[in-house]
C-alpha positions in Angstrom: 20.5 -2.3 -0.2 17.3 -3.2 0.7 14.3 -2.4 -1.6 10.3 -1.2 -1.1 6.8 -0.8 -2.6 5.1 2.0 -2.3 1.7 2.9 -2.3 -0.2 6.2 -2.1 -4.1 5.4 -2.4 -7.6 7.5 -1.2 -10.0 5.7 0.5 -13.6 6.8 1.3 -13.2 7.6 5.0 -16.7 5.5 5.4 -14.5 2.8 3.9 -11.1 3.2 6.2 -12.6 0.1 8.6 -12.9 -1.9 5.5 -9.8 -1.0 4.3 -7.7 -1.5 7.3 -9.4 -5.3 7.6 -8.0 -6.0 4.3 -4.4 -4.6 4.8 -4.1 -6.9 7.8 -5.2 -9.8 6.4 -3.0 -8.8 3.7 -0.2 -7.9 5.3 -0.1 -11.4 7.0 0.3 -13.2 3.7 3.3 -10.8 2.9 5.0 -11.6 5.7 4.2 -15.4 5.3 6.1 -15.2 1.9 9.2 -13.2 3.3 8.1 -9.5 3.4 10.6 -8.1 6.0 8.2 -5.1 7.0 4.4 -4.0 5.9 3.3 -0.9 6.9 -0.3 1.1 6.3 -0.4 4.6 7.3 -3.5 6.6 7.3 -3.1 10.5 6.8 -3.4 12.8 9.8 -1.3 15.7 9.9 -2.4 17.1 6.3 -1.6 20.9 6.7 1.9 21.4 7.9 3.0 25.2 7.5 6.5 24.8 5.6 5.0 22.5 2.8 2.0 23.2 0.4 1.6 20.4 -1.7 0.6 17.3 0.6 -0.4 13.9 -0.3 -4.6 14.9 -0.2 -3.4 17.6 -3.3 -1.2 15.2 -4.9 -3.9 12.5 -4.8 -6.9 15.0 -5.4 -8.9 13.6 -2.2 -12.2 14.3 -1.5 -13.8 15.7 1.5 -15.1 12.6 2.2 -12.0 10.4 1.9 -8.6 10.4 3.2 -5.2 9.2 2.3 -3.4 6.1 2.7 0.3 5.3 2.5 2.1 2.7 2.5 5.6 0.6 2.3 6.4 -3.0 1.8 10.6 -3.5 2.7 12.2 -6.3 1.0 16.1 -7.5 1.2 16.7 -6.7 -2.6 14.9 -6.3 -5.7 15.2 -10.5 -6.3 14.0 -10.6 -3.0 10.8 -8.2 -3.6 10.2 -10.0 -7.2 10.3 -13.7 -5.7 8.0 -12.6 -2.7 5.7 -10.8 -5.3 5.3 -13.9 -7.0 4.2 -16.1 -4.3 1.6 -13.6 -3.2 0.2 -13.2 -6.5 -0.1 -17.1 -6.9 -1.7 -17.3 -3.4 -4.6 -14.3 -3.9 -5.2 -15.9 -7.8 -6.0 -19.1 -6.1 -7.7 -18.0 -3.4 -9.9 -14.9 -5.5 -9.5 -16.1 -9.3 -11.5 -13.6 -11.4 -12.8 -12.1 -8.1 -9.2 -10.6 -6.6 -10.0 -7.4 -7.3 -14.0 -7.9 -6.6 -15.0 -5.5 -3.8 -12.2 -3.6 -3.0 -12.9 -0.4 -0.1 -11.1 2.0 -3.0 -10.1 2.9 -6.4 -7.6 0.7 -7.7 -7.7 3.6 -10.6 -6.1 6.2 -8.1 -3.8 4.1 -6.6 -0.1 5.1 -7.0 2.6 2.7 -6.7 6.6 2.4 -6.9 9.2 0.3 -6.5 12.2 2.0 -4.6 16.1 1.3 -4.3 17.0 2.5 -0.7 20.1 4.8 -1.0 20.4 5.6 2.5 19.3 2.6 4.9 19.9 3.3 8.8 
């Protein structure tokens, strides 16, 4: 079964511009070391009648900022850990000390996962 990284995040929405400009560029270098898919999803439909605890709750979002989610799929967990690595290496010798210098959002709020798919279509 295949495997992903997840991500929930909050970006200042004065920051989303900034943000999406560093998920491309990142998601090109994921790709470059075997990601099958990366995705970036911003929030947008927030207040659906059924459900009362949404992402903005869950991530206690501000006014001013709005939600990010997002995947990277992998073929398997070996697959995910050997891509990881190869990212890592490239961004430490690209950034050094200064990888996470800058960033448009709190690397503090920023949830994360690693998933086993159980139902794949």
């Amino acid at each position: 079964m295949r495997y992903v990284d997840g991500f929930v995040l909050v970006v200042p929405k004065k920051k989303l511009k900034a943000y999406a400009k560093l998920a491309k560029d990142a998601s090109k270098v994921w790709k470059k070391f075997g990601a099958l898919e990366y995705v970036e999803c911003v929030a947008e439909d927030m207040k659906p009648k059924e459900i009362t605890f949404t992402f903005p709750i869950m991530a206690k979002a501000k006014p001013n900022e709005t939600v990010i989610f997002s995947y990277i799929m992998y073929k398997t967990r070996k697959h995910r850990d050997s891509v990881n690595k190869k990212v890592m290496a490239f961004f430490e010798k690209k950034y050094g000390d200064k990888m996470h210098d800058d960033m448009p959002f709190d690397m503090k709020r920023m949830a994360y996962g690693g998933f086993e798919a159980i139902v794949d279509l």
